[in-house]
C-alpha positions as MATLAB code, in Angstrom:
seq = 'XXXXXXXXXXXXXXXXXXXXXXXXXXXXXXXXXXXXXXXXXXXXXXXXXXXXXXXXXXXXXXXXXXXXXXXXXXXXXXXXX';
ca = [
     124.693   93.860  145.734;
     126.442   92.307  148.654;
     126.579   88.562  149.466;
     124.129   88.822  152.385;
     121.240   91.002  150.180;
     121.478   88.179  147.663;
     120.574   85.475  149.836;
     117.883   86.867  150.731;
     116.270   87.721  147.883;
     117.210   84.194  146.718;
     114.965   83.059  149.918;
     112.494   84.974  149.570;
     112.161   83.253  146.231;
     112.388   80.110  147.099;
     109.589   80.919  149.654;
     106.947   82.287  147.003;
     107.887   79.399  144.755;
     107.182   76.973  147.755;
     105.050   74.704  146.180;
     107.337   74.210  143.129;
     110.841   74.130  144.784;
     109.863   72.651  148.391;
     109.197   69.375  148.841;
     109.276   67.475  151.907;
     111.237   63.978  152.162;
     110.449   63.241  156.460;
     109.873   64.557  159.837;
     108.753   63.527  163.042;
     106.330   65.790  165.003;
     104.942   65.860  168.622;
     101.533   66.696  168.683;
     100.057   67.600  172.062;
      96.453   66.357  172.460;
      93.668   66.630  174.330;
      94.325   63.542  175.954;
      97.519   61.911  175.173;
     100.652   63.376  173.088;
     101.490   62.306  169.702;
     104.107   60.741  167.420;
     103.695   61.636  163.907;
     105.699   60.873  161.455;
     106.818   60.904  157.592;
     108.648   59.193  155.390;
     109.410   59.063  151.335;
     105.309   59.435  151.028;
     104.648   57.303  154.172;
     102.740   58.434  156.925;
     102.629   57.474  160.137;
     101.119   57.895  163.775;
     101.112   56.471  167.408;
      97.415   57.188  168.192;
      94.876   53.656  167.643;
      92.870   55.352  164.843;
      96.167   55.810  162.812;
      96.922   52.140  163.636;
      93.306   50.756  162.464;
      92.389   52.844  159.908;
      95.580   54.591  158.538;
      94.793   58.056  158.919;
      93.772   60.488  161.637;
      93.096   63.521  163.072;
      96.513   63.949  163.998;
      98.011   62.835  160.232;
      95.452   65.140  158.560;
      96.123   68.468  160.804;
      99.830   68.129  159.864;
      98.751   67.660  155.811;
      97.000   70.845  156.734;
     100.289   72.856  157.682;
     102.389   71.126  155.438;
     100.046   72.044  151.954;
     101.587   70.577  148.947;
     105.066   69.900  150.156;
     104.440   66.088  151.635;
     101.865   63.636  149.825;
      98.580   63.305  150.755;
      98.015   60.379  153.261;
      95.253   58.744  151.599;
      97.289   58.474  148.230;
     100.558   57.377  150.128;
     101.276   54.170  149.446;
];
């Protein structure tokens, strides 16, 4: 098996095994919004986000849609501490 046909199959496994192998440690998104773009962010378990509801409560809209995408590879932001 050649060098390139390896990698992939090692990919592809890494892939399927997502939830055990892959596990986010930051990012920074943009989120585009209905009425203003925003900054989210994480960190090491910390979440973070430029909208007022993030800022006064902790958690928002924004913070839970990218939880969404992100399944099990980042912490959940209620838990984060």
């Amino acid at each position: 098996m050649d060098a390139i046909a390896s990698r992939i199959i090692k990919a592809r496994q890494y892939a399927a095994e997502r939830d055990q192998r892959i596990h986010v440690i930051s990012f920074e998104v943009r989120i585009d919004g209905e009425n203003a773009n925003h900054q989210v962010s994480y960190n090491r378990g910390k979440w973070g986000c430029d909208c007022e509801e993030s800022m006064r409560r902790g958690i928002c809209a924004h913070i839970m849609a990218m939880e969404e995408i992100m399944g099990d590879t980042v912490e959940p932001a209620m838990t984060a501490a």
